[in-house]
C-alpha positions as CSV (number, residue, x, y, z in Angstrom):
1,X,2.2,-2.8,-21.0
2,X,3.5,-5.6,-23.5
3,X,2.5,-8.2,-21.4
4,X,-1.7,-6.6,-21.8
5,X,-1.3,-6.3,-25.2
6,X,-0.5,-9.9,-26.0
7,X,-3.8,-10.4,-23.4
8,X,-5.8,-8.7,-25.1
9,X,-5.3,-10.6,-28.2
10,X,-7.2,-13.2,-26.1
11,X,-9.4,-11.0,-23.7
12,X,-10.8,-7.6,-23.3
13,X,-9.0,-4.9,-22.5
14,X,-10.3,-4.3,-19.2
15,X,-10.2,-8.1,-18.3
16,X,-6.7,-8.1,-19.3
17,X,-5.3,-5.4,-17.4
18,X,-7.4,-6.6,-14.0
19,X,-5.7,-10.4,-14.8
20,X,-2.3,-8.4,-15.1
21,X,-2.5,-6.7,-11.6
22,X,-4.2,-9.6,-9.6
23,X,-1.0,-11.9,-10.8
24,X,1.6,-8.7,-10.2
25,X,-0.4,-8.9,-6.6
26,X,0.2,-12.3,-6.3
27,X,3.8,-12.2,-7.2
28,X,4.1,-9.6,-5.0
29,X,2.6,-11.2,-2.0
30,X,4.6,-14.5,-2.6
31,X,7.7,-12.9,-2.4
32,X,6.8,-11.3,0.2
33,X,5.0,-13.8,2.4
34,X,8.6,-15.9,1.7
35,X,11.3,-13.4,2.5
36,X,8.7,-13.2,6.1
37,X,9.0,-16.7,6.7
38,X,12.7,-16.5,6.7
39,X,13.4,-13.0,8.7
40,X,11.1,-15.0,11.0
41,X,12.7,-18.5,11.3
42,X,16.4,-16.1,11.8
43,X,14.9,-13.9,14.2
44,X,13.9,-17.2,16.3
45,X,17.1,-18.9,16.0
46,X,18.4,-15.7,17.0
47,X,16.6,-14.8,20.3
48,X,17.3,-19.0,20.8
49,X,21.2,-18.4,20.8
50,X,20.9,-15.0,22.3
51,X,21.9,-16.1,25.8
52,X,25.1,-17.8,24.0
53,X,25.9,-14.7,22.4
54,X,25.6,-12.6,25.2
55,X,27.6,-15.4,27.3
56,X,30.5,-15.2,24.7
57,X,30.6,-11.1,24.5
58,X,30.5,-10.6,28.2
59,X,33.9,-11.7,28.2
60,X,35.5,-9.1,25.6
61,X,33.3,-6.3,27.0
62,X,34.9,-6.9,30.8
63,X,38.6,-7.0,28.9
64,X,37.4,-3.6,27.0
65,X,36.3,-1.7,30.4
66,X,39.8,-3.2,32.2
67,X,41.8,-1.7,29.4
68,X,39.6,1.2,29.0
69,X,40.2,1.8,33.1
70,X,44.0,1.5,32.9
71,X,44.4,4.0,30.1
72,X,42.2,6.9,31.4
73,X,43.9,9.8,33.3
74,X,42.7,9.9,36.6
């Protein structure tokens, strides 16, 4: 609200408050549009090391089902 009052010393009213929501738009959509760019640029480098991942978990999960056969009651 300050922000359209020191506007309107300069514009209308009207003018000032449709300047003040276009740039909070703006702002909005940069920040947005950037955090996109890097969930997206992680989620590749993800699904590109996926098969190492899976290659280096395989490992603990067949030492967690041997453990987990030798202490269930049969």
């Amino acid at each position: 609200m300050q922000r359209i009052r020191w506007i309107e010393r300069f514009l209308p009213h009207t003018v000032a408050v449709i300047l003040v929501f276009l740039l909070s738009i703006f702002l909005l959509l940069a920040i947005v549009f950037t955090i996109d760019l890097a969930i997206l640029s992680q989620g590749k480098q993800l699904i590109n090391q996926a098969p190492e991942l899976l290659n280096s978990v395989l490992p603990a999960i067949e030492q967690l089902e041997q453990a987990h056969s030798n202490l269930t009651f049969k």
